[in-house]
C-alpha positions, 0 to 999 in steps of 0.5 A: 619381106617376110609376113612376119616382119611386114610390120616394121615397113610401118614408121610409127611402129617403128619408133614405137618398138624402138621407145617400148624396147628402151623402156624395158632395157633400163626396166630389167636393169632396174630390179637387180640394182635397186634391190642390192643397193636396198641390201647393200645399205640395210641388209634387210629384205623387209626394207627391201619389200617397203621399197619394191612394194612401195613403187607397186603399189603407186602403179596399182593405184593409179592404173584406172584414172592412166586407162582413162587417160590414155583413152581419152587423150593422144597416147603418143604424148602421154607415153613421152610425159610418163617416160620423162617423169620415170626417166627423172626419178630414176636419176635421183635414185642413182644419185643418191646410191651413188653418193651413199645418201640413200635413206630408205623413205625417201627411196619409198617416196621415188619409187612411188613416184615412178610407179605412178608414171608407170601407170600411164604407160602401160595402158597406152602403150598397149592401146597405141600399138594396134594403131600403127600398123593395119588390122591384119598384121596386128597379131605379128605386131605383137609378137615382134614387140614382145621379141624386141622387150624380151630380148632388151630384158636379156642384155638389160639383166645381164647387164644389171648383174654386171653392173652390180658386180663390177662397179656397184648397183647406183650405176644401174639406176643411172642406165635406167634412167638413160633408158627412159629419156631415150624412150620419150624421145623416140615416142615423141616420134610416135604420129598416127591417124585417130579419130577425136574422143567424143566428148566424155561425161567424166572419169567415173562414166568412163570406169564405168564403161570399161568396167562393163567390157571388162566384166561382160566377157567371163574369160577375162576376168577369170584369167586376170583374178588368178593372174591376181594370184599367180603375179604375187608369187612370181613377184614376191620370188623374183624381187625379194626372195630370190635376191636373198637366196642369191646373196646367202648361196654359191648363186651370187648377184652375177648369177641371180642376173644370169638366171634373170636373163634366162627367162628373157632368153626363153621369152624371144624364143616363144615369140618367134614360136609365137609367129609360126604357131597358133593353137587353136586353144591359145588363151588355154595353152598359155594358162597352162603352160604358167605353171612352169613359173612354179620351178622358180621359188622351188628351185630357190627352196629345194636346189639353188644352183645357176645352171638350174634356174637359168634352163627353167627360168628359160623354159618358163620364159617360153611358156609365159610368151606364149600365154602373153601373145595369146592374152593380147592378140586375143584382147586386140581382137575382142575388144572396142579399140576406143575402150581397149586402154580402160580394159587393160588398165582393169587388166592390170589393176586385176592381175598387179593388186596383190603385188605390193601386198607380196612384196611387203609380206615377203619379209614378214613371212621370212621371219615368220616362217622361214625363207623355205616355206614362203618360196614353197608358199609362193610355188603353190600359189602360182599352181593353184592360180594355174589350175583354176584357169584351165578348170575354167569352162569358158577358157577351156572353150574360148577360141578365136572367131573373128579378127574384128572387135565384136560389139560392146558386151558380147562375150565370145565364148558360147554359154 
């Protein structure tokens, strides 16, 4: 078997891969059909933000106490309560568009629901991986997970805008929540060998702590404050901008799905780039190569055509595969793997904070401005947050030194 493909001989990997690609499959589902059933029965992209933003902000919030717990407890088991919960509150959300009962504060209240089941999902299942297969082929590990996600994200978009074309977006929610029992199934399947956490003296200690490997290393916090800044444009384009733009253009919601799918299509082919390719300067290629996102919001601004947006949603796709296997692989390498799960939850509250903020400012500023100049304004934020990453010495500088985590505190990058 090919080095590169060495990881799937491992069966909690496996089962792993299998539960994370479902997950995702629903979740690429989830935005196209949710934010044209908020459109469908409202007509109001600021609804639209209250709800989307309403889920974020849920996540956002509770991401610290899932780092801590997906550090503290078996991950495995976690994954599957957090995915049960998701799996739950996405059926109600079906149910109620499909029985045409959906009241705006009551969608808020279940996308914050899941939103917070999310937050213990992401830290943990970043955290496990690096677990089931040995140290040496981690890296393609990665790279083989984020081919699996990509490639479920492209059958999930596409299906999204089928779905919501053809019988209506309730029917994509129901798949979501299809996704997620089939996801807490297969990681119920999850079984590796960890040592017992020493005894902890409580969750602010262990904020603490994390907070200090999070902070000690300054190309981390760097990348994830412009991460801050970049997301809030992507997000705001991708989940309320770019709906609106497709309902009032010849793109449509098939087409919208389309160039979602894109995107996806473009990530597979950067993670098989991503097995054979490795520049030396990985963390600095990948920060530079975001600021192909910035064709998005411009191209809903200046030529909203399909065929435009599905070539740069892919070639954007490629770009930011590249810059997440850099970001991860170089994170599983650095990091103590007992602290892992508390600097990606850092990780994540850093570079997901603005989004609820974009996405409740997203209608606001349309009405304010104009839909134009919010997607130029979104455009420019990611190409300010892009330059101030690869203006950034220690990124510049950071190369990879070593395969094994380096002590707690010790930054990487020399001077």
């Amino acid at each position: 078997m090919p080095a590169a493909l060495a990881p799937v001989r491992h069966r909690p990997f496996r089962h792993l891969l299998i539960g994370t690609t479902a997950n995702l499959l629903g979740n690429a589902v989830a935005p196209i059909a949710l934010a044209f059933a908020v459109l469908d029965a409202t007509g109001s992209v600021g609804s639209l933000g209250l709800v989307v933003g309403s889920h974020s902000l849920t996540g956002i919030l509770f991401l610290l106490y899932g780092g801590v717990l997906a550090d503290r407890l078996p991950r495995g088991p976690l994954l599957v309560g957090s995915s049960v919960v998701s799996a739950v509150s996405q059926a109600v959300v079906a149910a109620l568009v499909l029985t045409h009962s959906a009241a705006i504060p009551l969608l808020m209240v279940l996308a914050a629901v899941n939103g917070a089941s999310s937050s213990c999902y992401q830290p943990a299942a970043q955290a496990l991986l690096p677990q089931t297969v040995p140290a040496v082929s981690r890296r393609a590990a990665l790279a083989l997970s984020r081919i699996a996600g990509s490639s479920a994200a492209i059958v999930g978009a596409s299906l999204g805008g089928v779905l919501v074309a053809a019988v209506g977006p309730g029917w994509g929610l129901a798949v979501d929540a299809l996704s997620f029992a089939l996801a807490a199934a297969f990681f119920a399947l999850v079984r590796v060998q960890v040592a017992p956490p020493a005894p902890s003296p409580g969750v602010v200690h262990e904020l603490r702590v994390g907070w200090r490997e999070f902070t000690s290393r300054s190309w981390v916090w760097v990348i994830v404050v412009a991460f801050c800044f970049l997301n809030a444009g992507l997000t705001a384009s991708f989940t309320v901008l770019g709906p609106a733009v497709a309902d009032t253009t010849g793109i449509g919601r098939s087409g919208w799905g389309l160039a979602l799918a894109a995107g996806s299509l473009g990530a597979v082919a950067g993670g098989v780039l991503s097995l054979r390719w490795r520049p030396r300067r990985a963390i600095l290629a990948g920060c530079a190569l975001m600021g192909l996102t910035a064709t998005i919001p411009l191209l809903l601004a200046l030529a909203p055509y399909t065929w435009l947006l599905v070539v740069a949603n892919f070639v954007a796709g490629v770009g930011v595969e590249q810059a997440g296997v850099a970001w991860y692989s170089t994170l599983n390498e650095q990091i103590p793997e007992d602290r892992l799960a508390r600097v990606y939850a850092y990780d994540d509250l850093g570079s997901y904070l603005a989004l609820p903020l974009a996405q409740f400012a997203a209608g606001p500023a349309v009405l304010l401005l104009g839909l134009h100049a919010t997607l130029y304004a979104a455009a420019a934020l990611i190409l300010l947050a892009t330059l101030a990453m690869v203006a950034t010495p220690s990124v510049r500088a950071l190369a990879p030194r070593t395969t094994q985590p380096l002590p707690a505190s010790e930054d990487p990058v020399p001077g």
